[in-house]
ROGU-547951 format. One record per residue: x, y, z of N, C-alpha, C in turn; residue in one letter. Coordinates in pm, whole numbers, padded with zeros to 5 digits, always signed. Example, Ala and Ser with C-alpha at 12.3 -4.5 7.8 and 13.67 -1.06 7.14 Angstrom:
+01319-00569+00780+01230-00450+00780+01320-00330+00780a+01285-00225+00708+01367-00106+00714+01290+00003+00787s
//
This chain:
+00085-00119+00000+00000+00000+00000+00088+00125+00000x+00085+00216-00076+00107+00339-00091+00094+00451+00051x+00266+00501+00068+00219+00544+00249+00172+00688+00193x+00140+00722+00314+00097+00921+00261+00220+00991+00222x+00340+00953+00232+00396+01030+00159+00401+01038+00036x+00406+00950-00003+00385+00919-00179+00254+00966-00243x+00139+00949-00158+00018+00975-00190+00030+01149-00191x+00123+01241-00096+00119+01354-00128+00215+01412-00209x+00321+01355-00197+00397+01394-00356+00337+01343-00452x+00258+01301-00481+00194+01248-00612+00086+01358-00647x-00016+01367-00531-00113+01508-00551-00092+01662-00521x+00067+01662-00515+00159+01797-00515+00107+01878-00347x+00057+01787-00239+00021+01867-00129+00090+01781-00017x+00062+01839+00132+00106+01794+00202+00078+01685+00264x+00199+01569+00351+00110+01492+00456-00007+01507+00476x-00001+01612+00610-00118+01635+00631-00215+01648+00574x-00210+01713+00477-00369+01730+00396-00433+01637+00333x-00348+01530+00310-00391+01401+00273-00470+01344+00417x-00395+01347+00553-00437+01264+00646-00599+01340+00657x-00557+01479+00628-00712+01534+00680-00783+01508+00549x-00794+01564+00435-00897+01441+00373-00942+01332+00382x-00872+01249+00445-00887+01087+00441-00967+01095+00551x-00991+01205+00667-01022+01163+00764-01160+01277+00726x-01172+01301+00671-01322+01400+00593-01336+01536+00661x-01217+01585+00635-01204+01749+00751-01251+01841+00618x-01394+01870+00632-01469+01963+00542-01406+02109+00527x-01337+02161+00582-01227+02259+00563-01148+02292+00471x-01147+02106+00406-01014+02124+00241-01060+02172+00148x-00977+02244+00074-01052+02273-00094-01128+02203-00132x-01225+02202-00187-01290+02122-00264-01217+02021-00357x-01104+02092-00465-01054+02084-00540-00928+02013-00516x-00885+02029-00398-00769+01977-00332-00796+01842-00286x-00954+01835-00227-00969+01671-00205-01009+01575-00276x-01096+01661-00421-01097+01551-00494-00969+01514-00554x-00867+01615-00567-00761+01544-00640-00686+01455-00560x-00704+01429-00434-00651+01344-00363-00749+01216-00378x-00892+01213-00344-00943+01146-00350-00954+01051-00460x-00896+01119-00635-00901+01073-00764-00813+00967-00694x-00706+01019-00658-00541+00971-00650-00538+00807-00557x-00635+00855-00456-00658+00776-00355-00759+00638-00475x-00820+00662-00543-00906+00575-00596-00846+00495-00724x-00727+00579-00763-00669+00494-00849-00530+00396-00830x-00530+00429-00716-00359+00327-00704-00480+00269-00595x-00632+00273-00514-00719+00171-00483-00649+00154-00320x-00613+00276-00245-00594+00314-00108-00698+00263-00059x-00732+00252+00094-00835+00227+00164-00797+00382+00241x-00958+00429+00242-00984+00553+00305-00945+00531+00434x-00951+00397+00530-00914+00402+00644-00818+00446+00718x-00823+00536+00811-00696+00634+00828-00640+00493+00951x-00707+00397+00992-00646+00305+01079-00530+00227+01030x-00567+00190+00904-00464+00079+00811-00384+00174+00787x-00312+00315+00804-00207+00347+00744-00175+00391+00892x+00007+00338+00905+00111+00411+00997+00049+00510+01096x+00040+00483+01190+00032+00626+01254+00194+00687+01255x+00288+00637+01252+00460+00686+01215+00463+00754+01124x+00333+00760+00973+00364+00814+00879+00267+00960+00887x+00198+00962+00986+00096+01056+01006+00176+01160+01080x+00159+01308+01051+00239+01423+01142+00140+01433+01206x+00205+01517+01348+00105+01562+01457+00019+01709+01349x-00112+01710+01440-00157+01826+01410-00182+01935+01514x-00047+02021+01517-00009+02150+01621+00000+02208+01556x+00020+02394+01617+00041+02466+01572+00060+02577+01706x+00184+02621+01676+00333+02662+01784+00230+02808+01791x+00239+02844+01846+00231+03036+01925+00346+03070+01988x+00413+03166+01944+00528+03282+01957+00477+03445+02002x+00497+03420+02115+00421+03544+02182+00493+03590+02279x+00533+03741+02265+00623+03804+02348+00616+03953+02344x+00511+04029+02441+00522+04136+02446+00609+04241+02519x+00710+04205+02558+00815+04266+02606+00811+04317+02749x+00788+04184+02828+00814+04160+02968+00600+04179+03048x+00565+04234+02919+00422+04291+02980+00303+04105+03008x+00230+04114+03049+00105+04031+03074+00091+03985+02935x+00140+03875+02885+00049+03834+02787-00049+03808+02695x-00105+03672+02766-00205+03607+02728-00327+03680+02790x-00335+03783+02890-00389+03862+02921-00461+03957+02843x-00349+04016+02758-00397+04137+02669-00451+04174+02608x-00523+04227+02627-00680+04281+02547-00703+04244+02435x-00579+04250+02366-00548+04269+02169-00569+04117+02145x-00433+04067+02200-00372+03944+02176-00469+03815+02228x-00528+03836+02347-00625+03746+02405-00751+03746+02272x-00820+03815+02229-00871+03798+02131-00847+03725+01951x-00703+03761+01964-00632+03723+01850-00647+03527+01897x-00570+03582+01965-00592+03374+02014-00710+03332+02037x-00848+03399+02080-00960+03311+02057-00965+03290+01909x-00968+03395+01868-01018+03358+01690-00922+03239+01583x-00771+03244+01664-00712+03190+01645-00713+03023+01669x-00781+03018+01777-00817+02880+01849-00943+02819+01757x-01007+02925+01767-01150+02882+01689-01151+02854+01524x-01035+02877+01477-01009+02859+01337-00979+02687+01318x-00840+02718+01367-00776+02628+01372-00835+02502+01445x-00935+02504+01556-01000+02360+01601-01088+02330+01526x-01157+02409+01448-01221+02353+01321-01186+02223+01217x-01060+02201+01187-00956+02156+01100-00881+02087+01212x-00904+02034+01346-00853+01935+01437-00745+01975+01485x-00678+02097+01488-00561+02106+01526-00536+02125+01701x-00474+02179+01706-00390+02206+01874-00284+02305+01865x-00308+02387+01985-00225+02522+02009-00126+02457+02110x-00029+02505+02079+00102+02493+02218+00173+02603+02180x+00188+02656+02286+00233+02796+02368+00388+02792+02394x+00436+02874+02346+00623+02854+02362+00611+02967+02489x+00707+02913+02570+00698+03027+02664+00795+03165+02654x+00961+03114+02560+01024+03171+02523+01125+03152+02682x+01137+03160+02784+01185+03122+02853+01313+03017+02811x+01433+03050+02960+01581+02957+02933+01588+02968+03091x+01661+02834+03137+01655+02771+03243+01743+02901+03318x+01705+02942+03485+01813+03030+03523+02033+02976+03544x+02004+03066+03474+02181+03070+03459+02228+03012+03349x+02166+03005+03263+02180+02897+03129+02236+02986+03026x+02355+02945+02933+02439+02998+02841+02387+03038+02712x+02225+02942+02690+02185+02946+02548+02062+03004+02560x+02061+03054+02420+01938+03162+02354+01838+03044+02343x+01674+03138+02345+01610+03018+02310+01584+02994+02162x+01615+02888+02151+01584+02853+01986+01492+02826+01945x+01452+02885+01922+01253+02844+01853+01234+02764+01764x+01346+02778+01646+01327+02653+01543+01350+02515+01591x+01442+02513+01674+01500+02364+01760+01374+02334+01852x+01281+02409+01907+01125+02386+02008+01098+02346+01886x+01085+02354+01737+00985+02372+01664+00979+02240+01592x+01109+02224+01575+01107+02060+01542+01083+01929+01616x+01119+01973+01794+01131+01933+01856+00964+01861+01912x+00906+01931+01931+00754+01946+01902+00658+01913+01823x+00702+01892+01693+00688+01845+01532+00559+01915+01529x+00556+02051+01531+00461+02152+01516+00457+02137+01376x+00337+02197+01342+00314+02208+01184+00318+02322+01089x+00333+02409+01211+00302+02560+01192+00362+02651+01254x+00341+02804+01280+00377+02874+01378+00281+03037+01361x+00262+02986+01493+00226+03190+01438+00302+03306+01548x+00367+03394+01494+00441+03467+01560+00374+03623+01597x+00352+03673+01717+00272+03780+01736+00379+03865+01842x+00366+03964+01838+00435+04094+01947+00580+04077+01968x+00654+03991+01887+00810+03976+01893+00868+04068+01826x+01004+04123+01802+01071+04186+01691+01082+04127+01586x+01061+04135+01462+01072+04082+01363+01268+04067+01310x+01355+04130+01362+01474+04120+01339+01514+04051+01440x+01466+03975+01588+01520+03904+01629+01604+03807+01547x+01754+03732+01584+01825+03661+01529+01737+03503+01528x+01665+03515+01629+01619+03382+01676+01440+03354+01579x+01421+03457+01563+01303+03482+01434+01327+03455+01318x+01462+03541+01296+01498+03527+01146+01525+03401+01103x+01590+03360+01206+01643+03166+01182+01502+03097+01169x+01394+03075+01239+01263+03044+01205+01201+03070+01085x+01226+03234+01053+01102+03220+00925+01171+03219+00838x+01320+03186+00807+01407+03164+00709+01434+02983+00647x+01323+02894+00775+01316+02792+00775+01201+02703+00686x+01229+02583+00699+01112+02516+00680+00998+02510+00692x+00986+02524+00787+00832+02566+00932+00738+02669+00870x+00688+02620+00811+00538+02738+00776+00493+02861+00875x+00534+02981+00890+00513+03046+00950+00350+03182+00932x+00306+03223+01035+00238+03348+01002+00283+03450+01139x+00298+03566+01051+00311+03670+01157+00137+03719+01154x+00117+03772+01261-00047+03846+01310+00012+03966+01338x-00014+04114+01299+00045+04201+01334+00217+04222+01373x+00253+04140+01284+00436+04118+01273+00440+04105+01139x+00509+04186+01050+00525+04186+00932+00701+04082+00878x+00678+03972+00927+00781+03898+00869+00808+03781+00777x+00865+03766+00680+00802+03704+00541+00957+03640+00501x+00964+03525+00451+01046+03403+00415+00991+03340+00293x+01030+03241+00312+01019+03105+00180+00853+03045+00225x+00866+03022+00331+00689+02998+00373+00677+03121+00493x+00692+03181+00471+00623+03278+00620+00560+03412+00541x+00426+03435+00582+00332+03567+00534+00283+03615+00646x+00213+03741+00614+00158+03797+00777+00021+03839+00746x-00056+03868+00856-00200+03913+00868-00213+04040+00918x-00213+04155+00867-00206+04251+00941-00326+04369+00941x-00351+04441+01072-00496+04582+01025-00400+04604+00968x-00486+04786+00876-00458+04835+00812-00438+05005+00937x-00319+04965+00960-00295+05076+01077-00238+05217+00999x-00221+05234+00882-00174+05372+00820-00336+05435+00798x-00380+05368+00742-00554+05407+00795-00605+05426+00842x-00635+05348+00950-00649+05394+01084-00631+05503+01135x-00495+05517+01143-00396+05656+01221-00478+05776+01127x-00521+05789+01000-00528+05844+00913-00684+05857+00931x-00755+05800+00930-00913+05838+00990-00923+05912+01114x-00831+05841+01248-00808+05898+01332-00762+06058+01359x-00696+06069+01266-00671+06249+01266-00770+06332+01222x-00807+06254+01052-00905+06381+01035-01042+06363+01113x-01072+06260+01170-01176+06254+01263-01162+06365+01395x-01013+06404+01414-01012+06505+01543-00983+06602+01439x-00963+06659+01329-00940+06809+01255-01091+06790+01197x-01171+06770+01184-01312+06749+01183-01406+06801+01297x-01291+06780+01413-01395+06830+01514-01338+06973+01557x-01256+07039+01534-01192+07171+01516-01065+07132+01600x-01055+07057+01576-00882+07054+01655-00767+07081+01563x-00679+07154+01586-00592+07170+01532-00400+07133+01551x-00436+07124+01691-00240+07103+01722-00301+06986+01806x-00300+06881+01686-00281+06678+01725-00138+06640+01740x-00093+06570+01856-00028+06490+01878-00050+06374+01878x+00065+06294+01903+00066+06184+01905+00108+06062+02016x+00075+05960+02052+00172+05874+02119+00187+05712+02070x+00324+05715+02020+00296+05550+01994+00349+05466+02057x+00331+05363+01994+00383+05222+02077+00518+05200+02067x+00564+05071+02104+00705+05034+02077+00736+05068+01903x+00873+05151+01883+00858+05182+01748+00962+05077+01688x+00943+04931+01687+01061+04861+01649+00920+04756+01612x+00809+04805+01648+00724+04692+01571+00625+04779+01454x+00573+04699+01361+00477+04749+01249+00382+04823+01251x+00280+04774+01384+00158+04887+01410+00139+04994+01453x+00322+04999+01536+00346+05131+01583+00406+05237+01463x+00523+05157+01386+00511+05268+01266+00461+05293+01203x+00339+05198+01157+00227+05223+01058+00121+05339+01073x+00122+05314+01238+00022+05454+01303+00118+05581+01292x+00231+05553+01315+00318+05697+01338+00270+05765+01162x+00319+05682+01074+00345+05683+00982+00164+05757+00879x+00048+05700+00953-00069+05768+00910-00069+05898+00982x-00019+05900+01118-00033+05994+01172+00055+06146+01071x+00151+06131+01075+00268+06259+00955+00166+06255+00808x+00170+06133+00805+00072+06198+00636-00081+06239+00652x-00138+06215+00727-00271+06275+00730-00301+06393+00791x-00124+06476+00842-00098+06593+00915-00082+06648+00804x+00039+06658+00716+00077+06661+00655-00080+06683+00500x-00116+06648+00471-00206+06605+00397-00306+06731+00422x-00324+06734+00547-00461+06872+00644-00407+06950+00614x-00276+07009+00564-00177+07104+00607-00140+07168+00747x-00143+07099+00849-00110+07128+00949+00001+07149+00983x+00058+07235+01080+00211+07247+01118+00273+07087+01203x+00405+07083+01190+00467+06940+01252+00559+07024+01361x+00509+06961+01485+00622+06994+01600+00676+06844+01631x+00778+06849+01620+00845+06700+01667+00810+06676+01846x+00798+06763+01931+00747+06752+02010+00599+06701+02051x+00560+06705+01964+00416+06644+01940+00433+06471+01932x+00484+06443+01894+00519+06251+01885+00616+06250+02003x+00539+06161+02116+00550+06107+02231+00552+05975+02225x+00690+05894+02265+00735+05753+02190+00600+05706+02357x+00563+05589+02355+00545+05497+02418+00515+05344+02414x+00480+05239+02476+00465+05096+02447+00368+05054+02447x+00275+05102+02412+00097+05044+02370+00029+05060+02559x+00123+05031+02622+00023+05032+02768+00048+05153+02849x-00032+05136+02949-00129+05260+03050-00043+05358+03098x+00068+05291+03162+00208+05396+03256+00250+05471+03140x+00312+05420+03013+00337+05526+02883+00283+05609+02868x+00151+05575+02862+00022+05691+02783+00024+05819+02873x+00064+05746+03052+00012+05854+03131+00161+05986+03138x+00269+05904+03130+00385+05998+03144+00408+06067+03028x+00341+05994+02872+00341+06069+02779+00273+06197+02761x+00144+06174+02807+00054+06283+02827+00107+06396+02925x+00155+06348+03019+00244+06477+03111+00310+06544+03052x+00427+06472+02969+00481+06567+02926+00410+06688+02762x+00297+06631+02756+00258+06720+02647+00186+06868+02731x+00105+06780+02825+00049+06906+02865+00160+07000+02959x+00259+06961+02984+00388+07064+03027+00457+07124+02917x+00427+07105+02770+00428+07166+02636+00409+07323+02681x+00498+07399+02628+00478+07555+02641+00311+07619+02540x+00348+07519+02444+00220+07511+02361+00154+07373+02363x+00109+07355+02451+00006+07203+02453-00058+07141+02341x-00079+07051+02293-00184+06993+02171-00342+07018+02243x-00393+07031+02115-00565+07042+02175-00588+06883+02160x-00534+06803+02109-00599+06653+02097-00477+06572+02078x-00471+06431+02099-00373+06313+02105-00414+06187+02066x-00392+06166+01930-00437+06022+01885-00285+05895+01996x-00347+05857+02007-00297+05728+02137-00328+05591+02012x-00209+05533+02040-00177+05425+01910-00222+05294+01968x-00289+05291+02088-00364+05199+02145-00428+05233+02284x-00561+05144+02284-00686+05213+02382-00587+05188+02520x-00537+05151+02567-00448+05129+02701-00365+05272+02696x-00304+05329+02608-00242+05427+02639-00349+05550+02654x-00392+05557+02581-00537+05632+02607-00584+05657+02742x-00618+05553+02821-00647+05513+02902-00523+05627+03022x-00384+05590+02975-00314+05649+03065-00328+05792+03043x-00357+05820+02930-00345+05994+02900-00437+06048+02940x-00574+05986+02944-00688+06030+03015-00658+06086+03181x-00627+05971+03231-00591+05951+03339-00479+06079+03397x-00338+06117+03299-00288+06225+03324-00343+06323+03295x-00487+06359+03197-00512+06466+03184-00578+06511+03301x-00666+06424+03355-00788+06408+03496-00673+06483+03613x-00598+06416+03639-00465+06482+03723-00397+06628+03713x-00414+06673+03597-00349+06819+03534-00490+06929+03564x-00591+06855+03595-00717+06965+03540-00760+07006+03391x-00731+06881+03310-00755+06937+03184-00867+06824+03159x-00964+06901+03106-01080+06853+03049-01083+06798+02887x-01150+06633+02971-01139+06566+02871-01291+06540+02782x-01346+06564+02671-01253+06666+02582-01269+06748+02566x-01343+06875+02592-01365+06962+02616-01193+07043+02603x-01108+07049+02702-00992+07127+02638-00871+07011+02560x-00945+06881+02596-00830+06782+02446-00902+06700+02420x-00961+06644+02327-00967+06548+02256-00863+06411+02248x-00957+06316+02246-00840+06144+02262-00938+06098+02181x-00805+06009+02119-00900+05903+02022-00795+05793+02049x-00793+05657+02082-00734+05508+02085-00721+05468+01963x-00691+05353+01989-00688+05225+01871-00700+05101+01935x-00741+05032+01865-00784+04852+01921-00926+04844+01934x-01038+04924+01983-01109+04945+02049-01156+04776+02134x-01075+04764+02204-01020+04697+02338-01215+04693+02402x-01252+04611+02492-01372+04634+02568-01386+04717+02660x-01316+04740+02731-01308+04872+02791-01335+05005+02784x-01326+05025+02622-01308+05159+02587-01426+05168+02607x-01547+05118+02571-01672+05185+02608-01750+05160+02699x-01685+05170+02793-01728+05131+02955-01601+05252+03034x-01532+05312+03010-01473+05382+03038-01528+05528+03057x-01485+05598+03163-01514+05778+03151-01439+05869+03140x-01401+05948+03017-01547+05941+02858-01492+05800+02801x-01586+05749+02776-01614+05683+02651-01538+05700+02553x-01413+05621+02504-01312+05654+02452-01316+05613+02306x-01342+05724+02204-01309+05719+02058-01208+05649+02032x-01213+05582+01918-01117+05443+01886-01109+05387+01752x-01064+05319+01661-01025+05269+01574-01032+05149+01568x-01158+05033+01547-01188+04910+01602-01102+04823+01460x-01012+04767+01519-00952+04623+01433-01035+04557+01480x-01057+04446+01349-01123+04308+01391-01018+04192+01429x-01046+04179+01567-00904+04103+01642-00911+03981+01640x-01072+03897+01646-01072+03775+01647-01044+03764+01490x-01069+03835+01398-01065+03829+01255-00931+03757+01224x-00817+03850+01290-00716+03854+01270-00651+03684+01314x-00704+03667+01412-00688+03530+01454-00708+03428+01356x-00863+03429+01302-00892+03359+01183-00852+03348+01087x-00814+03442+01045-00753+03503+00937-00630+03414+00898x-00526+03445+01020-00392+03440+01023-00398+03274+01020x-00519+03171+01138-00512+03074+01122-00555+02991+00973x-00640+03035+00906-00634+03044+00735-00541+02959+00706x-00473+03114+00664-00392+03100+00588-00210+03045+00646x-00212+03036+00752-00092+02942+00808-00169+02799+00747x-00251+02789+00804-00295+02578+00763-00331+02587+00575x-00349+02733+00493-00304+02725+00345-00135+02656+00299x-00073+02731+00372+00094+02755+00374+00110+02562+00413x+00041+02487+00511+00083+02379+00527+00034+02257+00401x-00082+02310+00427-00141+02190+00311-00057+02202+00182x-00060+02335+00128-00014+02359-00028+00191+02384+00013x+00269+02312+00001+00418+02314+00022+00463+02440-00073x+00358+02478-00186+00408+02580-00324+00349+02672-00269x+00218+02730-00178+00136+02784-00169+00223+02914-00174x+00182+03048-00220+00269+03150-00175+00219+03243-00038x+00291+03279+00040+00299+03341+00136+00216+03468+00162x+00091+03506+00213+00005+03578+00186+00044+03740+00253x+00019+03810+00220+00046+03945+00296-00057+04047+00270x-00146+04013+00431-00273+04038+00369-00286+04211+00477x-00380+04290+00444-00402+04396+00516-00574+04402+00544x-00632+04372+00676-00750+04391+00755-00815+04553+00757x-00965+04575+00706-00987+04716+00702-01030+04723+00861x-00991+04835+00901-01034+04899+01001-01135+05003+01037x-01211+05016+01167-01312+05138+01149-01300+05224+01232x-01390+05329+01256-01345+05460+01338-01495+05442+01421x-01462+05447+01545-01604+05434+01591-01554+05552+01738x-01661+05638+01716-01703+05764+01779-01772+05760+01939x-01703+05817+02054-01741+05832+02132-01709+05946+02216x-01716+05941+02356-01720+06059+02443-01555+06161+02399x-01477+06098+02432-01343+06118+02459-01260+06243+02307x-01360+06238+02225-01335+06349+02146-01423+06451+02051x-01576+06402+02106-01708+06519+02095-01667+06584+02197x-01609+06761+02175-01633+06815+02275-01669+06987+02259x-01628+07058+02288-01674+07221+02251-01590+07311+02131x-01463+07212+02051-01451+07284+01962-01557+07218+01844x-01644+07181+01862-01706+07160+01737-01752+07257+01683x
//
């Protein structure tokens, strides 16, 4: 009998996608299973996934690379959502999540190697979220074998594509949504600027200034790391600005959150003398006081999404590497209706 490997070099796809046809995972191409199924009917296979090897069968995992830079995790507003949608994709199609912790034993000489977990594990996949994309220990991964997806990590190989919002948009609705409401001297605060969503926002933010014809004070872009303590020390130092901003697009609803919070402390009325608008729109934001204007990514989307097209990248070995961009929306609340209208 013909093992699955042969059966998938013969129908140009993977192991796996053979095992999951055989085993009737309604998920496959259409097109992809009958050509297996032709394949399967003419060299006269038995559909039984019992009579073949379980030795010749790969596990069905799929690795998570998650590292927001010392902060709460699996916790995080963004990312906790990304992984439901992510979970919910992918258990569709039988798979299994395992969690790298990224962790090395105390006092230990070696880096952690993710590709060496990755084989080690006989993951099928990977999806990489909130890391640096120039890590040495990344690059060795998506320069690999290992079918990769970045989710809001723009990093791309021989099999690795990413899923990403469309954060230059965003940032870019986000402004003229506050020069709309008569604001005129917008600042900014972003996230870590060594990842994508933070330059992508910086990056809508200058051209849709730029674009209004508005003046640029470099003092106006206030670096921070997507969370609350940033937002709030960022915001201090604007409103200690000799010339203050009337409004502050915040490159995520957590920093927001902190700038609010420093404005409440200064005596400055929110929004009434500044205007805030977020990003993520996180659950919080509208349960918050004010009610915080925001830029809603679809996060479980992104999960789905990303899980897609990683289990595309496995089944199809040729498949090409997707690099896809998520639309985003602007959704209106307390935190920047205020008296310059």
């Amino acid at each position: 009998m013909p093992t699955l490997r042969r059966l998938a070099d013969q129908a140009g796809v993977s192991v796996l996608t053979v095992t999951r046809v055989l085993g009737g995972d309604a998920a496959i191409d259409p097109g992809t299973r009958e050509r297996v199924l032709a394949l399967v009917r003419k060299l006269e296979v038995t559909a039984d996934i019992s009579a073949i090897a379980v030795t010749d069968t790969p596990s069905q995992v799929i690795g998570v690379i998650l590292d927001t830079s010392g902060h709460t995790d699996l916790r995080h507003p963004v990312f906790g959502d990304v992984l439901d949608g992510l979970k919910e994709r992918i258990a569709e199609s039988g798979y299994d999540l395992l969690v790298f912790t990224g962790g090395t034993p105390a006092g230990s000489i070696r880096t952690y190697d993710y590709l060496e977990r990755c084989r080690r594990h006989h993951v099928s996949g990977v999806v990489l979220m909130g890391i640096g994309r120039s890590f040495p220990e990344i690059q060795k991964l998506v320069r690999s074998e290992v079918p990769c997806i970045g989710i809001e990590l723009d990093v791309t190989g021989p099999k690795t594509g990413f899923v990403m919002s469309d954060s230059v948009e965003g940032a870019k609705m986000a402004i003229r949504h506050l020069y709309e409401q008569g604001r005129r001297k917008i600042a900014t605060i972003t996230g870590m600027t060594y990842t994508r969503p933070s330059r992508d926002r910086l990056t809508g933010y200058h051209e849709q200034i730029e674009e209004l014809g508005l003046s640029e004070h470099s003092e106006y872009v206030q670096i921070g790391d997507f969370y609350e303590p940033s937002g709030f020390t960022a915001m201090e130092r604007l409103i200690a600005l000799d010339d203050p901003p009337d409004a502050v697009f915040c490159a995520s609803d957590m920093m927001a959150v902190g700038a609010i919070g420093a404005a409440k402390a200064a005596g400055v009325k929110i929004p009434e003398d500044m205007a805030i608008v977020g990003f993520d729109d996180t659950p919080f934001a509208a349960l918050f006081s004010p009610a915080i204007t925001t830029i809603r990514q679809d996060k479980i989307g992104l999960g789905r999404v990303g899980g897609e097209q990683l289990m595309a990248l496995i089944d199809d070995p040729k498949a090409t590497p997707p690099k896809l961009l998520l639309p985003v929306e602007l959704v209106v609340r307390e935190s920047s209706v205020g008296s310059k209208n």
